[in-house]
Structure formats: structure tokens, C-alpha cells
N, C-alpha and C positions, 0 to 999 in steps of 0.2 A: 249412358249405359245404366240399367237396373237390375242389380245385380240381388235374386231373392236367395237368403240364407236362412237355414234352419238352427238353433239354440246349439247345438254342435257344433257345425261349421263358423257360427259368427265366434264362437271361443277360439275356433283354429284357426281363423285369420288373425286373433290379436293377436295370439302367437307369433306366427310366423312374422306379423307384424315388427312383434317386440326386434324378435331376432335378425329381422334383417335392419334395422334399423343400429343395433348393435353393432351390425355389421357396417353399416356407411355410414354411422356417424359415430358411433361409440368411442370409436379410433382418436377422434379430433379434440382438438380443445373446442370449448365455445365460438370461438370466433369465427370457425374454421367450420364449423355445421353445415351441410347440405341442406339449405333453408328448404327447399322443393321437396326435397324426399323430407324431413320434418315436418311438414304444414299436413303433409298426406297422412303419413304416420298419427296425428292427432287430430287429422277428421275420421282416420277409421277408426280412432279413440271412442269420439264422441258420439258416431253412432253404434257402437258397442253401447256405450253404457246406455244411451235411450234406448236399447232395444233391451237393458236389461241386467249387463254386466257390472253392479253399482259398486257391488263387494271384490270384485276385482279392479275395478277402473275406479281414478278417484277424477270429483271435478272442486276444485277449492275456491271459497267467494273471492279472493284477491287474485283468482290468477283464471284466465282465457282457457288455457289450454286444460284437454284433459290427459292423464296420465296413469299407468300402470302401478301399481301399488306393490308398496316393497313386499308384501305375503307373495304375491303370483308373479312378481317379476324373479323373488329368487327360485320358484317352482319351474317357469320356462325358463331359467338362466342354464338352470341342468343339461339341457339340450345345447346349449353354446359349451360348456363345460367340455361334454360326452366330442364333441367335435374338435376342441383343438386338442385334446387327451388323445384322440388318433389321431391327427394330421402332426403333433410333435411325434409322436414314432412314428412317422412315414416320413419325414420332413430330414430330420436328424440326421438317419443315415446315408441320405442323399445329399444332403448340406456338405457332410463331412467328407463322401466319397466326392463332391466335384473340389472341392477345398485342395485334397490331397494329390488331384489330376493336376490343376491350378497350381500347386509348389511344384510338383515333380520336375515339370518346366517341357515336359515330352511333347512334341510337335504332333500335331494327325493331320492324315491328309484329308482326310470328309472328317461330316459332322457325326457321320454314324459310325465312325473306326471313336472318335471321341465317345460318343454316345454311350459304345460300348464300352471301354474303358469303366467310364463312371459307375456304369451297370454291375459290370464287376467288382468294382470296390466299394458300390453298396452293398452286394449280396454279404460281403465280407461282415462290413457293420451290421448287416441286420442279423444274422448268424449269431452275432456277438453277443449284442441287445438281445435276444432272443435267451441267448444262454445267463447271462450274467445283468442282464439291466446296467445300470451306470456305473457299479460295482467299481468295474475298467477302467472306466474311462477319465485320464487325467489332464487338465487343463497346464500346460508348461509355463508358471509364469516368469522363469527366469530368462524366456523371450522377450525385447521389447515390443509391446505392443503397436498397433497404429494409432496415431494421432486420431481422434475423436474428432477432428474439424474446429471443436469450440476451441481451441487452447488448450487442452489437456492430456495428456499421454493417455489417462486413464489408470495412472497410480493414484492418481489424488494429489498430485504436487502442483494445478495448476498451471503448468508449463509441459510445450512439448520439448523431449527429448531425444 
């Protein structure tokens, strides 16, 4: 496939580039890299910057690969910023209305008598969040928490209790 880009467009693909790349592999430690979706991500690197991108893309003599440069990476990072900044208030009070379904312990007979339920007890949180931001909202910690998996309550004592 040849794909012909214009000095706009091939900006708008590092971008998006950067940002999905954030996205499938940002998450991981090193070892753990999407080598496939990385190899790709740094050929559309590299023809960026030979087509021109030099002050945004860097290529260094010790290293193969080319890469986005802290100036423009934290300019498109804005755009990952501006996304989880709404997807945590939309997340939130959904997280917390199925939570709440989840203790209450109430049986449903279909998934959409449930469904509803949750829907309801978002609208409540969002309502809230809406009036008061986190203001409200308080974390009980004289519940004991769940085990972490590693050994730890999650007080910090190293042991589950």
C-alpha cells in the first residue's frame, strides 16, 4: 500500500501514532511491549522525520530506532490527558453504582432488571459529582480492605489480615 500524505496529514499521523501507541503499550513494562505494534509505530517514526518532521522526531547515532521528542510528545500527550479527564468522570460513577449493586447482595432476574438498577445508582453519583465534585466523597478506611494478591492487606504491614 502507498499511502500519499500531505505536511498536515503526515503530523496527524505521528500523533495519532504517539497516542495509540500509549495506548497498547504505554501500560506495560518493557518486557511486556507489543514488539509488532512497536516496530510499526517507529517506521511511521522514521518516515516522518525523512519526509521532514526533524524538530519533532529525533533519530540518535547510538540508537536504531526513531522517536518523538519530549517538546511534541508532551504537546500530543494533552490529547491523552483531555481523555482520561472524561472517561474518569464517566467511569466513577459507574464503577461505584455497580460496586454498590455488587454489596447490596439483591438477586435480578435478567441482566436488564440489573442493568437498570446500576443505571439508577449512577444517575445518583453523577448528580452528586455534578453538584459537589469529590467534595463527598469518603473513602471508609476502618473497613478491612481486600488482600492485594502479593501478601499485603494494603495497610502497609506486609501481611494479609
Amino acid at each position: 500500500m502507498i499511502l500519499e500524505l500531505n505536511e498536515e496529514e503526515v503530523r496527524r499521523l505521528v500523533e495519532m501514532t504517539f497516542i495509540s501507541d500509549m495506548v497498547i503499550n504505554g501500560i506495560r513494562p518493557d518486557e511486556e511491549i507489543r514488539g509488532d505494534y512497536d516496530k510499526l509505530v517507529h517506521k511511521i517514526y522514521e518516515e516522518a522525520y525523512k519526509s521532514g518532521m526533524k524538530k519533532e522526531l529525533g533519530h540518535y547515532v547510538n540508537e536504531t530506532e526513531y522517536d518523538v521528542e519530549n517538546e511534541y510528545s508532551e504537546k500530543i500527550y494533552k490529547f491523552i490527558e483531555e481523555y482520561d479527564e472524561s472517561v474518569f468522570w464517566e467511569e466513577l460513577p459507574y464503577r461505584l453504582a455497580v460496586r454498590d449493586i455488587e454489596i447490596s447482595g439483591k438477586k435480578f432476574s435478567t441482566r436488564e432488571e440489573y442493568m437498570k438498577a446500576v443505571w439508577e445508582k449512577q444517575e445518583i453519583y453523577e448528580e452528586e459529582i455534578d453538584n459537589n465534585g469529590l467534595e463527598r466523597l469518603i473513602i471508609d478506611i476502618s473497613k478491612p480492605s481486600k488482600p492485594s494478591g502479593n501478601g499485603s492487606c494494603g495497610c502497609g504491614c506486609g501481611h494479609d489480615h
